[in-house]
N, CA and C of each residue as an Amber inpcrd file, in Angstrom:
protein
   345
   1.5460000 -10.6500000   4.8030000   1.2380000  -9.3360000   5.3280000
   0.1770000  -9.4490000   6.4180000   0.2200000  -8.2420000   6.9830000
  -1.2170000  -8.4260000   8.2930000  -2.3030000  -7.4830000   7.5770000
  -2.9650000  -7.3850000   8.7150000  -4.3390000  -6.8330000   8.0750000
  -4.2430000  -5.2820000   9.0060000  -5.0970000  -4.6690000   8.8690000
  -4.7000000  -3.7560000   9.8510000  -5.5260000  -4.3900000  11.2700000
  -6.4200000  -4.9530000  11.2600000  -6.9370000  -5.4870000  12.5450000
  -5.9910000  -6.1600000  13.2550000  -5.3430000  -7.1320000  12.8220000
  -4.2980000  -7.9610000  13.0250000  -2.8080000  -7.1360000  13.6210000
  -2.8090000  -5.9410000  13.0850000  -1.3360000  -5.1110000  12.7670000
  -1.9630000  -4.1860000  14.3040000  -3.0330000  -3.6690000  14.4210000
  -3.9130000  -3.0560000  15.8160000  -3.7040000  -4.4460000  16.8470000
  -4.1280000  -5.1260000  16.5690000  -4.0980000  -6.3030000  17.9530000
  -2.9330000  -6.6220000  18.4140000  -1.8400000  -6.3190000  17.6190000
  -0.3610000  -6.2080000  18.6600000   0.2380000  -5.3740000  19.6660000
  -0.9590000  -4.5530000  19.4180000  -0.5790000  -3.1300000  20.4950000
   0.9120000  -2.6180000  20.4980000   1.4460000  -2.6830000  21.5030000
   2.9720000  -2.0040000  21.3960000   4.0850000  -3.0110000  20.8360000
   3.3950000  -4.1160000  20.0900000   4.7730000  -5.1140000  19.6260000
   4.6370000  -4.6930000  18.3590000   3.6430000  -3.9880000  17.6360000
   2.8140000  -3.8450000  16.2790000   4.3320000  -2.3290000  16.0340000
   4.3570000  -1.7150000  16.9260000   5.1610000  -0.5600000  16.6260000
   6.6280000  -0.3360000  16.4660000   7.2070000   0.2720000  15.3320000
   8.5990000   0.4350000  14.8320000   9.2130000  -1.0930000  14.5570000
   7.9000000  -1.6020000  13.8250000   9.3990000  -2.7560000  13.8800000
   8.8900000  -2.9650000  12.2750000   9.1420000  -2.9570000  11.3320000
   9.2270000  -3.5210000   9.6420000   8.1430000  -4.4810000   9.4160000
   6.8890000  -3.8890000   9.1300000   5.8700000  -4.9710000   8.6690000
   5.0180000  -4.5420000   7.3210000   4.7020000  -5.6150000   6.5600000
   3.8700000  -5.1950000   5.4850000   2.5380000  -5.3540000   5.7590000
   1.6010000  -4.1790000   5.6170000   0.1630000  -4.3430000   5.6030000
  -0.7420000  -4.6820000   4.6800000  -1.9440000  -5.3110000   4.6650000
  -2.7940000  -5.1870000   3.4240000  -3.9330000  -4.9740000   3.3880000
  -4.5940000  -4.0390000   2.6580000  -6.0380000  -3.9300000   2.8260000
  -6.6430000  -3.2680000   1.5230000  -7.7940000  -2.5060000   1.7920000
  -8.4090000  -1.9330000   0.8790000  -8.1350000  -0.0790000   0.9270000
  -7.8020000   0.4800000   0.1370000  -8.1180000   1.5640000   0.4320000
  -9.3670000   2.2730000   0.9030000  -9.2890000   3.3590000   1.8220000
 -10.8890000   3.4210000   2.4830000 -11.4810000   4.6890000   1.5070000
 -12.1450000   4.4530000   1.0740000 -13.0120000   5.3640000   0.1250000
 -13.4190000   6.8160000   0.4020000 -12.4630000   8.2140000   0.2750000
 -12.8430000   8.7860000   0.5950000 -11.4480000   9.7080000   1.6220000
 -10.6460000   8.6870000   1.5320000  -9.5360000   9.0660000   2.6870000
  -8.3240000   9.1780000   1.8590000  -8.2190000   9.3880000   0.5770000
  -6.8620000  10.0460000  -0.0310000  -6.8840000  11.4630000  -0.1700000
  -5.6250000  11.6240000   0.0900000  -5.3300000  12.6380000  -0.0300000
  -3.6670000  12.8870000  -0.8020000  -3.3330000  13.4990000  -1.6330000
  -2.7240000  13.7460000  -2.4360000  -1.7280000  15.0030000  -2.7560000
  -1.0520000  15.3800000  -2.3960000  -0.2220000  16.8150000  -2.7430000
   0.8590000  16.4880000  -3.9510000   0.7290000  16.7410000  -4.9270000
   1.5580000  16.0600000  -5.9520000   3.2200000  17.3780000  -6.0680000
   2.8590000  18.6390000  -5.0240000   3.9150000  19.3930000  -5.3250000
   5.1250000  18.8430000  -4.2020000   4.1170000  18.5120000  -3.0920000
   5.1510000  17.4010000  -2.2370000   5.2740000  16.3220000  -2.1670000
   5.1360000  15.6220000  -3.0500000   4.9900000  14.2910000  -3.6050000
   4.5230000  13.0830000  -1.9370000   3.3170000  13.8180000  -1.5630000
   3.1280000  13.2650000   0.1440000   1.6280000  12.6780000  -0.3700000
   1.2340000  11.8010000  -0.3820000   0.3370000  10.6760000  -0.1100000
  -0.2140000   9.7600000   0.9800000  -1.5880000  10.5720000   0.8060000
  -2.1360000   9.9250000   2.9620000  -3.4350000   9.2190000   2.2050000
  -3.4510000   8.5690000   3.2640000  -5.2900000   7.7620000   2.9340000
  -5.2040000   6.3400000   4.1480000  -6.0270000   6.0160000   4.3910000
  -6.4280000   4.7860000   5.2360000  -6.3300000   3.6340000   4.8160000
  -6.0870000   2.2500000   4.8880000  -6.2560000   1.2070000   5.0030000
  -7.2240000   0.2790000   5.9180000  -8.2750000  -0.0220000   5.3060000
  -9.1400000  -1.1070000   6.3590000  -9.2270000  -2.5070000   5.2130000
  -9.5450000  -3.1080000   6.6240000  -9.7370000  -5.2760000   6.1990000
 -11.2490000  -4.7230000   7.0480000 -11.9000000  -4.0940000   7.3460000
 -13.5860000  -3.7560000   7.1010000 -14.1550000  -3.6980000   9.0700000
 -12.7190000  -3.8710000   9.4900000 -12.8210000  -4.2100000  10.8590000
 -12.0560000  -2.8190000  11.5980000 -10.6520000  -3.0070000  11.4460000
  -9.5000000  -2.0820000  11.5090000  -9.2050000  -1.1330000  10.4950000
  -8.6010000   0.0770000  10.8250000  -8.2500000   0.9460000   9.9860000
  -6.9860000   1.6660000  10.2660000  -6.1080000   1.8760000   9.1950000
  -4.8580000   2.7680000   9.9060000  -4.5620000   3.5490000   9.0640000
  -4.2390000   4.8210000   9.1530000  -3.6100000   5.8220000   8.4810000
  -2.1190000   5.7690000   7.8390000  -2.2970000   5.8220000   6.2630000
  -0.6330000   5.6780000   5.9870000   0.0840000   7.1320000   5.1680000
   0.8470000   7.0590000   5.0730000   1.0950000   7.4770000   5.0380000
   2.8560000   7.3810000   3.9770000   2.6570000   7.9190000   2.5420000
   3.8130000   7.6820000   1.7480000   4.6880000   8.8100000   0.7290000
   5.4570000   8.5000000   0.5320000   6.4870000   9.6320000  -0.0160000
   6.1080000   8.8730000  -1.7950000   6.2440000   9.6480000  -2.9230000
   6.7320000   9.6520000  -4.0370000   5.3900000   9.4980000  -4.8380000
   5.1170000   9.5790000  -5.8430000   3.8510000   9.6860000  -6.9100000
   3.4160000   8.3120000  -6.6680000   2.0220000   8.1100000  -6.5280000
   1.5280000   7.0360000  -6.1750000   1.6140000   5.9970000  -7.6750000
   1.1920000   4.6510000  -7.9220000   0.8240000   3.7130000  -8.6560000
  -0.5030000   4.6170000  -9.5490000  -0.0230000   4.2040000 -10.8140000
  -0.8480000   4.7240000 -12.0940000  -2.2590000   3.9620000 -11.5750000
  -2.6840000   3.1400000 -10.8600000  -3.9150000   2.0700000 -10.6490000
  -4.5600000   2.3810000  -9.5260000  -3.4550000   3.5550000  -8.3440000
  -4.3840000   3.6000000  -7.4740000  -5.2960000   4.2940000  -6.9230000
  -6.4560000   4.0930000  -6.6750000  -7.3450000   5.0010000  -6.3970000
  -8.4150000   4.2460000  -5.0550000  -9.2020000   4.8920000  -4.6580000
 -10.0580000   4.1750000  -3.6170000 -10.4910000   2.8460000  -3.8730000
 -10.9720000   2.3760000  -2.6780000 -11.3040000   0.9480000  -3.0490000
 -10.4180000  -0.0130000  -3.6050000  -9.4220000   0.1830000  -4.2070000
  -7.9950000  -0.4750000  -4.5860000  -7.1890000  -1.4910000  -3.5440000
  -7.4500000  -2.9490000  -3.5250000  -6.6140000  -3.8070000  -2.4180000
  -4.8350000  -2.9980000  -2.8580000  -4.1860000  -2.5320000  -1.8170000
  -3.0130000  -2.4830000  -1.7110000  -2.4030000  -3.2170000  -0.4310000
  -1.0130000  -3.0750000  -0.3380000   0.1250000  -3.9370000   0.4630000
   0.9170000  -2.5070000   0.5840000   1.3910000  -2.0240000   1.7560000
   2.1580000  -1.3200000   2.2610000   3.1250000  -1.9510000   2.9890000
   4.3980000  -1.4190000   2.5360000   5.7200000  -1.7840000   3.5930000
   6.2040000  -0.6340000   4.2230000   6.4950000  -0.9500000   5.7700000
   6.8040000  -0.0750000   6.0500000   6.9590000  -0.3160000   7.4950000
   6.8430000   1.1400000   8.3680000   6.8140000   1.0450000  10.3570000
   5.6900000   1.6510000  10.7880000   4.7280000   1.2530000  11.5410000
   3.7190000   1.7560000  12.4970000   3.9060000   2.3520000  13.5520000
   4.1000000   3.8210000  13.4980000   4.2950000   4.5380000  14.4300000
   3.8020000   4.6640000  15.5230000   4.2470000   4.9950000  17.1540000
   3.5390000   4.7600000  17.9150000   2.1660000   6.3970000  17.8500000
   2.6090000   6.9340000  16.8320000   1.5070000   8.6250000  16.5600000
   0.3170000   7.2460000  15.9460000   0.1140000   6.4840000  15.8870000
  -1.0300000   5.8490000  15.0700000  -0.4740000   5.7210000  13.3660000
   0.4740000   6.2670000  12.8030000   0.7090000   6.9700000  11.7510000
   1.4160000   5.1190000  11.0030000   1.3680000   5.1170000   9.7530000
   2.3370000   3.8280000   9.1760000   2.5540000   4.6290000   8.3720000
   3.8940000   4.6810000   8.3490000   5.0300000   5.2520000   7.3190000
   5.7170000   4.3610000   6.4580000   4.9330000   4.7320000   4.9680000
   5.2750000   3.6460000   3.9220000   6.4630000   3.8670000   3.3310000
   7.3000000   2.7350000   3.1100000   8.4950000   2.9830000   2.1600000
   8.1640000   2.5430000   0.9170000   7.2770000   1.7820000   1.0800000
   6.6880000   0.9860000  -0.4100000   5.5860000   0.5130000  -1.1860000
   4.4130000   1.0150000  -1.4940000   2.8330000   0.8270000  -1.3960000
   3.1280000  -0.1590000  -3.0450000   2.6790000  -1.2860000  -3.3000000
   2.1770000  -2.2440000  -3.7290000   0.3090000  -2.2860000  -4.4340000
  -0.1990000  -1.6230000  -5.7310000  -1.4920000  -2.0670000  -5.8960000
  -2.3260000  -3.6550000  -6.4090000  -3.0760000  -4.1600000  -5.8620000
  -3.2880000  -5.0310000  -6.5190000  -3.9200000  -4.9290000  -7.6340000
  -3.7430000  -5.6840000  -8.7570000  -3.5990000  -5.7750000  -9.8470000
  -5.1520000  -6.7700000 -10.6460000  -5.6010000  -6.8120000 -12.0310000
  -6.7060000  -7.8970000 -12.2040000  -6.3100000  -8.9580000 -11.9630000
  -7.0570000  -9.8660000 -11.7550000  -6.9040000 -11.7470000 -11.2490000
  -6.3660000 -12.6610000 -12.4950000  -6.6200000 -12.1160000 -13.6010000
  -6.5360000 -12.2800000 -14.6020000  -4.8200000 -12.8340000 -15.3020000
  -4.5000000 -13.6680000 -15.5970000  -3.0970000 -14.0350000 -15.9050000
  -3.3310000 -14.1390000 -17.3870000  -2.5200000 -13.6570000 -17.9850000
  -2.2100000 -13.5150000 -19.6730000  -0.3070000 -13.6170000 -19.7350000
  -0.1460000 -14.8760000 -20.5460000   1.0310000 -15.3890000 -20.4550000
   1.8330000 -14.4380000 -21.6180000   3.4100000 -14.3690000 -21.4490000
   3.8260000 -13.3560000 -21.2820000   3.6010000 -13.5020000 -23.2450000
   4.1150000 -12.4050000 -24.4550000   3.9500000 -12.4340000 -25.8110000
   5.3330000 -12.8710000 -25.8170000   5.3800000 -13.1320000 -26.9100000
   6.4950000 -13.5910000 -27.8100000   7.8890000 -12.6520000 -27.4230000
   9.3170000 -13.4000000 -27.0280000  10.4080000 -12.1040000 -26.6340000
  10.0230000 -11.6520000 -25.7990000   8.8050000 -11.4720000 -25.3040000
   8.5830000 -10.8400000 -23.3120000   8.9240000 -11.5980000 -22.1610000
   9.4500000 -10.9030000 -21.3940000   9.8390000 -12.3870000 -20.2700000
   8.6900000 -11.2780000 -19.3060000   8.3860000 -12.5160000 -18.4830000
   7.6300000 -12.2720000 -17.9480000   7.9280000 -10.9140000 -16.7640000
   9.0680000 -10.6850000 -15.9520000   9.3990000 -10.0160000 -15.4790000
   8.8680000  -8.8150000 -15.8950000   8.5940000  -8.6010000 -16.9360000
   8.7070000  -6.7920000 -18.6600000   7.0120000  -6.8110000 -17.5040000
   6.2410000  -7.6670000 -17.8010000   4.7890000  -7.6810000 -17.2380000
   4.7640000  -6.9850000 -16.1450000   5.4540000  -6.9240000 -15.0570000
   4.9570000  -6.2400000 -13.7230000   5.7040000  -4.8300000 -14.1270000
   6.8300000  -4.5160000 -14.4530000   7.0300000  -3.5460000 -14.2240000
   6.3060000  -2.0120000 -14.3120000   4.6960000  -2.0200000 -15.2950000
   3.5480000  -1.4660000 -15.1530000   2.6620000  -1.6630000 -14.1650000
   2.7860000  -2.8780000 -14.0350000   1.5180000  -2.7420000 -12.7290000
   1.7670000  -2.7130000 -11.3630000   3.0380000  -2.9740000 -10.9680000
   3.2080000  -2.7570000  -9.5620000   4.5590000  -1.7380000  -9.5090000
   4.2730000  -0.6830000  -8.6360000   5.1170000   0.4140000  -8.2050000
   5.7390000   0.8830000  -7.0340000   6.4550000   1.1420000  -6.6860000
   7.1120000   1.0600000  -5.1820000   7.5010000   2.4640000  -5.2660000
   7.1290000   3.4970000  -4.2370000   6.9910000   5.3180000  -4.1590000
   8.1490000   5.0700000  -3.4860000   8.8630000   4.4380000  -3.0650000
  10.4490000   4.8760000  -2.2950000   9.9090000   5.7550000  -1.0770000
  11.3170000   6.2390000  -0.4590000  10.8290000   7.4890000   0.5460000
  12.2350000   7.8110000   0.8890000
């Protein structure tokens, strides 16, 4: 994935074309309408910042300050239109229980809002 500094320094090659971003959520910049299931907030790597922008009930985990991964297109409005927001998760690995395949493990912690 790029960073958003990285995803800004392409200037017009950075736009409409399918890239995944990653950063931190910026503290302070969600915003939430749960009757239109529309989800905005910023992304910065502490340098760059970009506005995203996603369709469908966000990840049970995410909230400010939260490293996420967005997929999606960077509009030339400044705007990144997510098809798929990604939270990161603890560092922490706990091998899967007995009869769990490991696969059963993510399907709580990482969520994809569609659009």
């Amino acid at each position: 994935f790029l960073t958003p500094q990285e995803l800004l320094a392409k200037g017009v090659d950075g736009y409409e074309v399918p890239v995944r971003l990653g950063g931190q959520v910026k503290p302070g910049s969600v915003q939430w309408n749960a009757k239109t299931l529309d989800l905005r907030f910023a992304i910065t790597d502490g340098t760059g910042e970009i506005a995203v922008r996603a369709k469908g009930a966000p990840p049970q985990m995410f909230r400010d300050g939260i490293g996420v991964v967005v997929e999606g297109r960077y509009e030339r409005s400044g705007l990144f239109q997510a098809t798929n927001l990604l939270v990161k998760h603890s560092n922490e690995y706990h091998p899967p229980k007995a009869g769990e395949k490991p696969r059963d493990m993510y399907k709580t912690l990482i969520k994809g809002t569609g659009s």
